[in-house]
PDB file of N, CA, C and O in Angstrom:
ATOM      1  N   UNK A   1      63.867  87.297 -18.272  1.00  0.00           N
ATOM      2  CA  UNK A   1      65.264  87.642 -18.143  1.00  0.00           C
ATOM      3  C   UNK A   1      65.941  87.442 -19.499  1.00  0.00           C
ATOM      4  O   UNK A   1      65.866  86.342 -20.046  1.00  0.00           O
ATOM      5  N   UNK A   2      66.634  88.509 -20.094  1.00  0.00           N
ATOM      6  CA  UNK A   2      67.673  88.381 -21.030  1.00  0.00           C
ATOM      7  C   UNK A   2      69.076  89.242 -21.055  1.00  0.00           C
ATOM      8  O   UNK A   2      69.367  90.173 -20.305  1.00  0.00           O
ATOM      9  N   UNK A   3      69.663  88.829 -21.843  1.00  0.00           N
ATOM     10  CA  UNK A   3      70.685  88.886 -21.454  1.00  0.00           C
ATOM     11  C   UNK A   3      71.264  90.542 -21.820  1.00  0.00           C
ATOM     12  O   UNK A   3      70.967  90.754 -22.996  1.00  0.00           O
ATOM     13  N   UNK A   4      71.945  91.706 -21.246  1.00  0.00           N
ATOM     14  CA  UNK A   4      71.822  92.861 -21.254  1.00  0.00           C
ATOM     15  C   UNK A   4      71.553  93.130 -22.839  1.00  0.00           C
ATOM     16  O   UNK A   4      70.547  93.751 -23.184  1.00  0.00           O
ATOM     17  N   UNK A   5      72.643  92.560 -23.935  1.00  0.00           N
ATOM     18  CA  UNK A   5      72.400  92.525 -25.454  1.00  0.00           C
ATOM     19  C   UNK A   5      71.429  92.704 -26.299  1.00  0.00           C
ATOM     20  O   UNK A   5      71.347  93.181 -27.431  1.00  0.00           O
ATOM     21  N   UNK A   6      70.540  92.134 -25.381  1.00  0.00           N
ATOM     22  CA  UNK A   6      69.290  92.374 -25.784  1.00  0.00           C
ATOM     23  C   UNK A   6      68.271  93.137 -26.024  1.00  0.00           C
ATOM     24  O   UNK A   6      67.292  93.058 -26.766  1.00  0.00           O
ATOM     25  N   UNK A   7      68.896  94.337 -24.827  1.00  0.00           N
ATOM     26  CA  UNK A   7      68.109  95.488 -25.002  1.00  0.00           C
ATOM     27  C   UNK A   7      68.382  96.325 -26.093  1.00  0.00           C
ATOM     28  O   UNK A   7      67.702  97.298 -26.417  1.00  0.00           O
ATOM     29  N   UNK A   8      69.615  95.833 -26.771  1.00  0.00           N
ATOM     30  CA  UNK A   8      70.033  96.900 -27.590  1.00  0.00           C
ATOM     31  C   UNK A   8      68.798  96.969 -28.766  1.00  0.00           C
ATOM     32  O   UNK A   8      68.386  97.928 -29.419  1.00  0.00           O
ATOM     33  N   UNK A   9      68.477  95.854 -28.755  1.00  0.00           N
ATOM     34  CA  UNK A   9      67.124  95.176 -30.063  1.00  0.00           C
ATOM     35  C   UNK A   9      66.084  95.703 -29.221  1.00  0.00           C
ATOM     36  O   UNK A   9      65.368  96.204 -30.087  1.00  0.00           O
ATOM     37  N   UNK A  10      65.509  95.934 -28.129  1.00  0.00           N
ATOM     38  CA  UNK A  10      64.537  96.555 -27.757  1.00  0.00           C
ATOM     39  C   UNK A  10      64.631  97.932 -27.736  1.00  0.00           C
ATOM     40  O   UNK A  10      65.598  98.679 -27.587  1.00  0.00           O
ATOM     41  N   UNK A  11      63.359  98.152 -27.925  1.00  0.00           N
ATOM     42  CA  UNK A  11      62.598  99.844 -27.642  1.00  0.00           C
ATOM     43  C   UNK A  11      62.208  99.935 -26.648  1.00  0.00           C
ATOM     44  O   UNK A  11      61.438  99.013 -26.381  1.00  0.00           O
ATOM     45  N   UNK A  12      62.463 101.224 -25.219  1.00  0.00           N
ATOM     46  CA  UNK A  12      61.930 101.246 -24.180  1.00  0.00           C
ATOM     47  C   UNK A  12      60.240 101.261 -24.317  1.00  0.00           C
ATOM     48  O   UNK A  12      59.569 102.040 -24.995  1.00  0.00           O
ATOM     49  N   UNK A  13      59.928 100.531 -23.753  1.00  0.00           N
ATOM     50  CA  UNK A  13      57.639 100.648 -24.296  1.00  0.00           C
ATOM     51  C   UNK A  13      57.426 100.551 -22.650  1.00  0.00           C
ATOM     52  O   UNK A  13      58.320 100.100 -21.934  1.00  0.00           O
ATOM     53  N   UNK A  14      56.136 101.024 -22.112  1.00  0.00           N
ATOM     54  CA  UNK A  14      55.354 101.175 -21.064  1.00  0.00           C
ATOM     55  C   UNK A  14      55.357  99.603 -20.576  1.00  0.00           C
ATOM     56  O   UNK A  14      54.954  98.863 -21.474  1.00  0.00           O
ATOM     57  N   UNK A  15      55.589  99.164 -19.792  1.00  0.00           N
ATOM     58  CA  UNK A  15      55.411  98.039 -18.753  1.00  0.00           C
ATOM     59  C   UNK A  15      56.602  96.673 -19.394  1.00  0.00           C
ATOM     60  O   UNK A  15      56.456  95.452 -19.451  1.00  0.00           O
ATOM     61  N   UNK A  16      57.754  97.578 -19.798  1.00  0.00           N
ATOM     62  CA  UNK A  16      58.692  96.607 -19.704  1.00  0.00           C
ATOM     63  C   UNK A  16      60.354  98.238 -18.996  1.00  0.00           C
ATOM     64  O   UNK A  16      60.796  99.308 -19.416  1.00  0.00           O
ATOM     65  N   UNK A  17      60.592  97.238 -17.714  1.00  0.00           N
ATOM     66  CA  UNK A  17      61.643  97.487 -17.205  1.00  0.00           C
ATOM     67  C   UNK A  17      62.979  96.805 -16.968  1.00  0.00           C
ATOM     68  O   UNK A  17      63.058  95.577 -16.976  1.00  0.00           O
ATOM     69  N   UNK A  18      63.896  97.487 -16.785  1.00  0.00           N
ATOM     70  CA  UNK A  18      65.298  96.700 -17.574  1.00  0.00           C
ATOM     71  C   UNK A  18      66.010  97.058 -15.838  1.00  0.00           C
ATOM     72  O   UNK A  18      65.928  98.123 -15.226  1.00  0.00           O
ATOM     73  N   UNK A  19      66.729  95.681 -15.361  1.00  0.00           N
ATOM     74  CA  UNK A  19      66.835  95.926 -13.907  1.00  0.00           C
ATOM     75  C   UNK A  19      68.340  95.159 -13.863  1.00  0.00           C
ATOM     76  O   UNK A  19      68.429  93.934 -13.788  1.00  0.00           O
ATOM     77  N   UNK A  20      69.584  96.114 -13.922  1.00  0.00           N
ATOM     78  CA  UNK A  20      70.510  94.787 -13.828  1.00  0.00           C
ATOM     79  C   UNK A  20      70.463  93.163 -12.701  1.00  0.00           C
ATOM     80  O   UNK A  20      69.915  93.049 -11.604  1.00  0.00           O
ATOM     81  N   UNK A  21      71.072  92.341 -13.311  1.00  0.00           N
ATOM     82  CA  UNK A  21      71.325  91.286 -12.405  1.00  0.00           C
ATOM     83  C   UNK A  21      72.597  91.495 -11.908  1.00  0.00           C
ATOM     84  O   UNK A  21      73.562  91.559 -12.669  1.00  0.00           O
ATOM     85  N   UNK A  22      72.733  91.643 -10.337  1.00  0.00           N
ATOM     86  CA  UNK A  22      73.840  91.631  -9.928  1.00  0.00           C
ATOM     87  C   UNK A  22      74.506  90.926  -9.232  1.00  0.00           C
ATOM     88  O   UNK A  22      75.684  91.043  -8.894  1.00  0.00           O
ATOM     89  N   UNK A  23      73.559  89.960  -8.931  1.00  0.00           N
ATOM     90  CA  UNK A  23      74.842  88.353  -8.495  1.00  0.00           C
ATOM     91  C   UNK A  23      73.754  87.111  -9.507  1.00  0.00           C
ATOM     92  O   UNK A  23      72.593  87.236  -9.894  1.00  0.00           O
ATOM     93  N   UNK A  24      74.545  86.191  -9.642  1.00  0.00           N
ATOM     94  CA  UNK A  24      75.678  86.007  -9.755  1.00  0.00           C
ATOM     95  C   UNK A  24      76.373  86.975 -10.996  1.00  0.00           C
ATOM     96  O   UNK A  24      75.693  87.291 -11.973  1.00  0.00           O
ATOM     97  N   UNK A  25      77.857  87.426 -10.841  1.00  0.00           N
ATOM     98  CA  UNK A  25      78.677  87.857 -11.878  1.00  0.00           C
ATOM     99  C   UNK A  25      78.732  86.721 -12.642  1.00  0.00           C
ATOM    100  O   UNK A  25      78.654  85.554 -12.256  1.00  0.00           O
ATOM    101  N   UNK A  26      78.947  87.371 -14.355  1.00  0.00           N
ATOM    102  CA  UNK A  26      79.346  86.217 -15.126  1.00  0.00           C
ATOM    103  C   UNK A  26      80.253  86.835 -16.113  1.00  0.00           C
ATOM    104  O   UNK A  26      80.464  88.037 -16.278  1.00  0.00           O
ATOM    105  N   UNK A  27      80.700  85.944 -16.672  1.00  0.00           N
ATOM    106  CA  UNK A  27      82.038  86.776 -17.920  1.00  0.00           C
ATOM    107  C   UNK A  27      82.229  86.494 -18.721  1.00  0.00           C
ATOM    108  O   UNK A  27      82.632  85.356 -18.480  1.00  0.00           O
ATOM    109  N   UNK A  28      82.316  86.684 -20.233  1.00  0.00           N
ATOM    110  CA  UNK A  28      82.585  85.611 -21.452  1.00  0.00           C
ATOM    111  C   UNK A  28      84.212  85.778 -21.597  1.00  0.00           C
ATOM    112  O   UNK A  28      84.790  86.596 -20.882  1.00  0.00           O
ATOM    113  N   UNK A  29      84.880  85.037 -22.475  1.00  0.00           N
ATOM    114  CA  UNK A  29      86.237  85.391 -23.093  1.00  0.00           C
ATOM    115  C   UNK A  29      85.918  85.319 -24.451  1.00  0.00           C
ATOM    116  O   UNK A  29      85.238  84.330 -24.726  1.00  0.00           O
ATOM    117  N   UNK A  30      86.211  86.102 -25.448  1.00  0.00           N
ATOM    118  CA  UNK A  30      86.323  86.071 -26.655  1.00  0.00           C
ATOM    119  C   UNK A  30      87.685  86.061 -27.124  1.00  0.00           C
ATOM    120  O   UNK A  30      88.654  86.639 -26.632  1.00  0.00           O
ATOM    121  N   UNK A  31      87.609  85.143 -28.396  1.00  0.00           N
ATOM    122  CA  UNK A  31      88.899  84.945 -28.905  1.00  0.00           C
ATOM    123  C   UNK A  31      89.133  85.122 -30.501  1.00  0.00           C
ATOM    124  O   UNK A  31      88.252  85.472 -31.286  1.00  0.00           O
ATOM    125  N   UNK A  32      90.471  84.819 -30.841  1.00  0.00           N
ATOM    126  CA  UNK A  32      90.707  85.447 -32.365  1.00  0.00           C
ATOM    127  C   UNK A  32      91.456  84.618 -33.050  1.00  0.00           C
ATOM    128  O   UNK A  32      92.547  84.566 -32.482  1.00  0.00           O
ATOM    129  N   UNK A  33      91.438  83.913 -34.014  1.00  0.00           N
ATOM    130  CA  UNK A  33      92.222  82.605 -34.357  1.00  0.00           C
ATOM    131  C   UNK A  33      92.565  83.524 -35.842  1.00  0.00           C
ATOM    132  O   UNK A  33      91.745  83.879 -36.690  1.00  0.00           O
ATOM    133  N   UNK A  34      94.225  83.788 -35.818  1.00  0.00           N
ATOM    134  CA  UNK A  34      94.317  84.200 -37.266  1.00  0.00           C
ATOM    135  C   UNK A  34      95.460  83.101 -37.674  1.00  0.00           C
ATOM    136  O   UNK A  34      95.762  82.296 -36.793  1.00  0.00           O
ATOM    137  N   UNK A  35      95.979  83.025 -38.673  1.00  0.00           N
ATOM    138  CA  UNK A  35      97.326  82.191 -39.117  1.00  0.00           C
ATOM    139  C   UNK A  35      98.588  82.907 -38.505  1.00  0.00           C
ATOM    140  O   UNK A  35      98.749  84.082 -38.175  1.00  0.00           O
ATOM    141  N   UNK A  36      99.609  81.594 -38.449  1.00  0.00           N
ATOM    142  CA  UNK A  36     100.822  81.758 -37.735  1.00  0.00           C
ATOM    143  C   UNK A  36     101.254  81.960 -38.889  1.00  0.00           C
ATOM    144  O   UNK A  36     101.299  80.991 -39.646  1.00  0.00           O
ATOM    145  N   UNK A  37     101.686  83.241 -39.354  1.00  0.00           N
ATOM    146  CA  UNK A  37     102.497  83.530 -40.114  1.00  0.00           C
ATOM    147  C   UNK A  37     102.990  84.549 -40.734  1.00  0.00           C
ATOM    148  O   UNK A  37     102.150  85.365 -41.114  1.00  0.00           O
ATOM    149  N   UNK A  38     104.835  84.934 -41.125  1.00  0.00           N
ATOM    150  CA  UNK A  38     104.948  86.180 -41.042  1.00  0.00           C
ATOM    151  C   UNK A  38     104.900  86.339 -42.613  1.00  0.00           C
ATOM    152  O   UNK A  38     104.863  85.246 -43.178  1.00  0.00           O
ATOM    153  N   UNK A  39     104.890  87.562 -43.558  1.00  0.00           N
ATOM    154  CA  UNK A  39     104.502  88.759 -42.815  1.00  0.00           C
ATOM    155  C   UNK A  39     102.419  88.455 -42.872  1.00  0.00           C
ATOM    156  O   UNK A  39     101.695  87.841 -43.656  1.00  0.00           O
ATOM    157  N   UNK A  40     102.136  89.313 -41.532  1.00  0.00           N
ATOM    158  CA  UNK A  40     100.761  89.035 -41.164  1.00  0.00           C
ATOM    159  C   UNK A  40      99.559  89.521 -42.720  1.00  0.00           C
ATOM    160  O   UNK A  40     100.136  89.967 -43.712  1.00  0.00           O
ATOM    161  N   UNK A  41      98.833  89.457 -42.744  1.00  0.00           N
ATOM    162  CA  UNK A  41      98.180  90.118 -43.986  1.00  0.00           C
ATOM    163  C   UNK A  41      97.797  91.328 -43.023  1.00  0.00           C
ATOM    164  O   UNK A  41      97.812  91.315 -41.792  1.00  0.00           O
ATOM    165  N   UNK A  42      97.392  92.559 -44.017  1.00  0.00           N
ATOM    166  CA  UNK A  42      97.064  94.068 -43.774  1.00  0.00           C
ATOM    167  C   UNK A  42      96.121  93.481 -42.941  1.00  0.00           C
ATOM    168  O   UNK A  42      96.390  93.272 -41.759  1.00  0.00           O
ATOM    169  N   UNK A  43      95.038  93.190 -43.427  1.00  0.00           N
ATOM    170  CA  UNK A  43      93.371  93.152 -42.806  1.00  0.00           C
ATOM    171  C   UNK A  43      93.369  92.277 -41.729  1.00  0.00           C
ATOM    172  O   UNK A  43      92.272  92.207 -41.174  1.00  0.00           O
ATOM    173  N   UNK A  44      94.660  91.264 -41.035  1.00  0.00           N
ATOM    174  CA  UNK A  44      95.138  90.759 -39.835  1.00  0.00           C
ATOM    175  C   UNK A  44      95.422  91.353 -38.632  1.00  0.00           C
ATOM    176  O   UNK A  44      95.081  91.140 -37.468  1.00  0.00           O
ATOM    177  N   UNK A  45      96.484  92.551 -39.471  1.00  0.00           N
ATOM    178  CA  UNK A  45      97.082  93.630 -38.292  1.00  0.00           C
ATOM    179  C   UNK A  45      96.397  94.051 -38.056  1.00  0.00           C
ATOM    180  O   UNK A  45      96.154  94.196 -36.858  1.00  0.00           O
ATOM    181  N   UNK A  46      95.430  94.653 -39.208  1.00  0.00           N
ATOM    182  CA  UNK A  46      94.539  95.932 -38.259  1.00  0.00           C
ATOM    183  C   UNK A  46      93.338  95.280 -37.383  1.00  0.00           C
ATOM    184  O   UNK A  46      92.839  95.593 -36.302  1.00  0.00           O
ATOM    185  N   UNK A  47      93.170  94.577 -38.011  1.00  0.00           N
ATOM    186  CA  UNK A  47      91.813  93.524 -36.834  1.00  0.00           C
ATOM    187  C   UNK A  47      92.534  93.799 -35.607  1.00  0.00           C
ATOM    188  O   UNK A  47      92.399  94.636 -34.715  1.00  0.00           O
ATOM    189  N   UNK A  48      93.356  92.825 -35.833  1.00  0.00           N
ATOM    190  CA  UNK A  48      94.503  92.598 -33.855  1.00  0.00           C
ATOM    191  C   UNK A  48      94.315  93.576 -33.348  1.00  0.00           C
ATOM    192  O   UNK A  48      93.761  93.670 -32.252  1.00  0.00           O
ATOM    193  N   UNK A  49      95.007  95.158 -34.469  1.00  0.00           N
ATOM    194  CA  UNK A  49      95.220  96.249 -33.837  1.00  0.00           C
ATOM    195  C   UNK A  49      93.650  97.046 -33.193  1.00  0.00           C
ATOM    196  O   UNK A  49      93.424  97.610 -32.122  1.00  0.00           O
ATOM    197  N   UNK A  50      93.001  96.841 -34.090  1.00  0.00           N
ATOM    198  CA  UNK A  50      91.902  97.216 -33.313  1.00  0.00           C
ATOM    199  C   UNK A  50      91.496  96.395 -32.412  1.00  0.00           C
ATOM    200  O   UNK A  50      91.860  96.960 -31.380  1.00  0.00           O
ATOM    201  N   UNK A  51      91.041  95.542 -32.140  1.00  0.00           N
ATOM    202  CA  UNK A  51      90.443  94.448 -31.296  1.00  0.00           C
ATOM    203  C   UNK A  51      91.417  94.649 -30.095  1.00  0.00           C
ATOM    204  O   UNK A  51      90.813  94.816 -29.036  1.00  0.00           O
ATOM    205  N   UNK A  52      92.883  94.675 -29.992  1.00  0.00           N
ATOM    206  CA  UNK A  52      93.408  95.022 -28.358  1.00  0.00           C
ATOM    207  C   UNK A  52      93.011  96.378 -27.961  1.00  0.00           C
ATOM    208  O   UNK A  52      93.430  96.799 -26.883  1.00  0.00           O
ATOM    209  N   UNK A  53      92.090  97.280 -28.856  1.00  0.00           N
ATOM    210  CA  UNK A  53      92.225  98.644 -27.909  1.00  0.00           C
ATOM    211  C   UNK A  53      90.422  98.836 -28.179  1.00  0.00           C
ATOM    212  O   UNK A  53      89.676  99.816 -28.170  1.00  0.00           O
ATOM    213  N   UNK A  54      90.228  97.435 -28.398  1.00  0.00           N
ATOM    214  CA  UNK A  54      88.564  97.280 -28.476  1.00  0.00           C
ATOM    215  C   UNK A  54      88.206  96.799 -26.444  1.00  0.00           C
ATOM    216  O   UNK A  54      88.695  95.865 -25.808  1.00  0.00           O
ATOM    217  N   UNK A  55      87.077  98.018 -25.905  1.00  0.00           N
ATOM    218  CA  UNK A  55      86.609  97.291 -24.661  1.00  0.00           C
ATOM    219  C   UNK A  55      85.141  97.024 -24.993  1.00  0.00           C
ATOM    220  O   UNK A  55      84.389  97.806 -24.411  1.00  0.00           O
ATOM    221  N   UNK A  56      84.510  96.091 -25.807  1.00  0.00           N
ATOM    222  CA  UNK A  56      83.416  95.580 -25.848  1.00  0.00           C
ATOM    223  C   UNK A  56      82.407  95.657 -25.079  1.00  0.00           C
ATOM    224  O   UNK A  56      81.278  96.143 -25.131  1.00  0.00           O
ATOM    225  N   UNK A  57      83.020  95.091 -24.364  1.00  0.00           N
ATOM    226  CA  UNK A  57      82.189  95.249 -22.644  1.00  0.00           C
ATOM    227  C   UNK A  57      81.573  97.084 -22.376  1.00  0.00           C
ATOM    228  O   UNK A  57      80.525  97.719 -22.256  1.00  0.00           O
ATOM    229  N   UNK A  58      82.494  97.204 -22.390  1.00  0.00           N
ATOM    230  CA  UNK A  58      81.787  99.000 -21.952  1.00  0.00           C
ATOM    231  C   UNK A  58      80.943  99.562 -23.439  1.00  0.00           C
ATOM    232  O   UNK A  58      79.997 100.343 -23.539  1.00  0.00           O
ATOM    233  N   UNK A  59      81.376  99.142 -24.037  1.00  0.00           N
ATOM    234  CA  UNK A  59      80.868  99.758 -25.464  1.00  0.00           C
ATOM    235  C   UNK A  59      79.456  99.530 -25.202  1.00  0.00           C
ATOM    236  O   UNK A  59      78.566 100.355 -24.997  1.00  0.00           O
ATOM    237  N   UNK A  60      79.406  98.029 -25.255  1.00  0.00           N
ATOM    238  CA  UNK A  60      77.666  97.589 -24.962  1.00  0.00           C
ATOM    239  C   UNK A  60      76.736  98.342 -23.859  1.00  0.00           C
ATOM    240  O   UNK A  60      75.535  98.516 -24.065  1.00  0.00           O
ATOM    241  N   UNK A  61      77.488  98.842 -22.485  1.00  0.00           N
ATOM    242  CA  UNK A  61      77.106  98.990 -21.572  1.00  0.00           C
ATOM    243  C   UNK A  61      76.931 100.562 -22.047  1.00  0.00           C
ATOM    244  O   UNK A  61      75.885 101.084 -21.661  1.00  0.00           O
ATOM    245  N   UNK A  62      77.717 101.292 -22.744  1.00  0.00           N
ATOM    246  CA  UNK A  62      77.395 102.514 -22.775  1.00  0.00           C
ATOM    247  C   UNK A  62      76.570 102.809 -24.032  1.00  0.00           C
ATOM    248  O   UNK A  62      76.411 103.939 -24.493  1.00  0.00           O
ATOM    249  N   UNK A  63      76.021 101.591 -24.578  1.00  0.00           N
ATOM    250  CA  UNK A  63      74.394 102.014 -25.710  1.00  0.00           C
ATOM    251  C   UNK A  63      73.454 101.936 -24.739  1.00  0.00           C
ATOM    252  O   UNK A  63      72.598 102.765 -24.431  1.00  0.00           O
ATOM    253  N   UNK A  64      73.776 100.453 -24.107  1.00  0.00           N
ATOM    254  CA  UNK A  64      72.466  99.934 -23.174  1.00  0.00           C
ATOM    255  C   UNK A  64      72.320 101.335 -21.937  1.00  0.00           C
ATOM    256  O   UNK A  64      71.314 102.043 -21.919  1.00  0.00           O
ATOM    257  N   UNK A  65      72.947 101.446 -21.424  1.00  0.00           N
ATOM    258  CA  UNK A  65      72.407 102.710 -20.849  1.00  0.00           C
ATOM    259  C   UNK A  65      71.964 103.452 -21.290  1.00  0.00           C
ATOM    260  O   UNK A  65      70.997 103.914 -20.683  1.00  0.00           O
ATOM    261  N   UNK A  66      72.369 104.140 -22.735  1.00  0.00           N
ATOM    262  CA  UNK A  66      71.846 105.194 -23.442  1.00  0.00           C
ATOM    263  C   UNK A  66      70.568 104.710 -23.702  1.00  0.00           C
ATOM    264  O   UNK A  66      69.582 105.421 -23.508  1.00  0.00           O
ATOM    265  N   UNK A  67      70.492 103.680 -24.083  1.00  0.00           N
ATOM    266  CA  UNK A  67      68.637 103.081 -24.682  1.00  0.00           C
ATOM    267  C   UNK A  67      67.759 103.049 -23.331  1.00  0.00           C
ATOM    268  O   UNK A  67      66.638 103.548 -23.222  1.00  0.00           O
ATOM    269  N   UNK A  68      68.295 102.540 -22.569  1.00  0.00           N
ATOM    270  CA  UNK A  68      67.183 102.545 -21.331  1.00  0.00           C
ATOM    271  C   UNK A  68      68.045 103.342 -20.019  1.00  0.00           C
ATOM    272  O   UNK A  68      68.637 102.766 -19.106  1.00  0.00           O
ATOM    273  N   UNK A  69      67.928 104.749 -20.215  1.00  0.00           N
ATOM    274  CA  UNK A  69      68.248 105.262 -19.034  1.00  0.00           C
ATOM    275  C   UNK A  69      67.583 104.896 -17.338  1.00  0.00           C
ATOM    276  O   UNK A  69      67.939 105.540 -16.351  1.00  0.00           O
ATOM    277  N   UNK A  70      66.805 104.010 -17.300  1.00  0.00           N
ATOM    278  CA  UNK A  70      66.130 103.728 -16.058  1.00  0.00           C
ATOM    279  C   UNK A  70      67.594 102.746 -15.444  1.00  0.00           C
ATOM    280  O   UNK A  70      68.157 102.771 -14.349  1.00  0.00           O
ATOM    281  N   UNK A  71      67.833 102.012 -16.567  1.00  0.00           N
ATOM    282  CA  UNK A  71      68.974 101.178 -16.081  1.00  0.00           C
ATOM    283  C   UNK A  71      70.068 101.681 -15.212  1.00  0.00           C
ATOM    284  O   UNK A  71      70.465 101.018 -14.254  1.00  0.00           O
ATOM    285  N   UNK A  72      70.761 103.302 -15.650  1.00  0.00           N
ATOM    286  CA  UNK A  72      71.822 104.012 -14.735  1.00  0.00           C
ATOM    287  C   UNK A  72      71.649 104.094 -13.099  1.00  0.00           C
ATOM    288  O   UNK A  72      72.360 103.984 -12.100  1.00  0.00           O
ATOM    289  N   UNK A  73      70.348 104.340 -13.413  1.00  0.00           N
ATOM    290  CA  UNK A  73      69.630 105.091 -12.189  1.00  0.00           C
ATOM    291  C   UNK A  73      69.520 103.721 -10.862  1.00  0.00           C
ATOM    292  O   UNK A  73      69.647 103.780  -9.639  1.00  0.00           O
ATOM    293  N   UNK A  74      69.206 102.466 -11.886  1.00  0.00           N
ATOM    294  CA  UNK A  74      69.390 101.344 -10.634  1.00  0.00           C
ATOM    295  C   UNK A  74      70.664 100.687 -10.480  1.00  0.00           C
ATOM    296  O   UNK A  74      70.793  99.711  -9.741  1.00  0.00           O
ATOM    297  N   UNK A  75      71.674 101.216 -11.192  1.00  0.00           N
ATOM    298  CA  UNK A  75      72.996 100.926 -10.927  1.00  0.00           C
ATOM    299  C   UNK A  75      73.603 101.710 -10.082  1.00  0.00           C
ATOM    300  O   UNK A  75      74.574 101.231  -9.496  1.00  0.00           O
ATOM    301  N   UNK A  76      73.142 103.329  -9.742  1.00  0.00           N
ATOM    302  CA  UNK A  76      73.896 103.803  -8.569  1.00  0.00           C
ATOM    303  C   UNK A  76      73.277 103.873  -7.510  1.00  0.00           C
ATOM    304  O   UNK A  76      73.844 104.261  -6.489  1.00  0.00           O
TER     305      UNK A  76
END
């Protein structure tokens, strides 16, 4: 068992199959520690700005599917 991330580093090869785990759910929080202070630096804003319209989560999920399409197929 590893963790979905992982597949991204793997190559689909003959006698390894990729099977989600679907209980238990689990969830990380990621976080962003910049300085309190105005005005923000350029390379601050745009981080923030990207990172709130960043969904990580799906991003990963939509390589990992692409790399091992067997995976879609046991998700529906």
């Amino acid at each position: 068992m590893v963790p979905n991330t992982f597949l991204l580093l793997l190559r689909q090869q003959d006698g390894i199959v990729a099977l989600p785990l679907m209980e238990p759910e689990s969830s990380h929080m990621l976080g962003i520690v910049v300085p309190d202070r105005e005005p923000e630096s350029p390379l601050t804003r745009e981080l923030l700005a990207v990172a709130t319209q960043l969904d990580i989560g799906a991003e990963i999920a939509k390589y990992t599917l692409q790399s091992w399409p067997a995976m879609s197929a046991a998700l529906s």
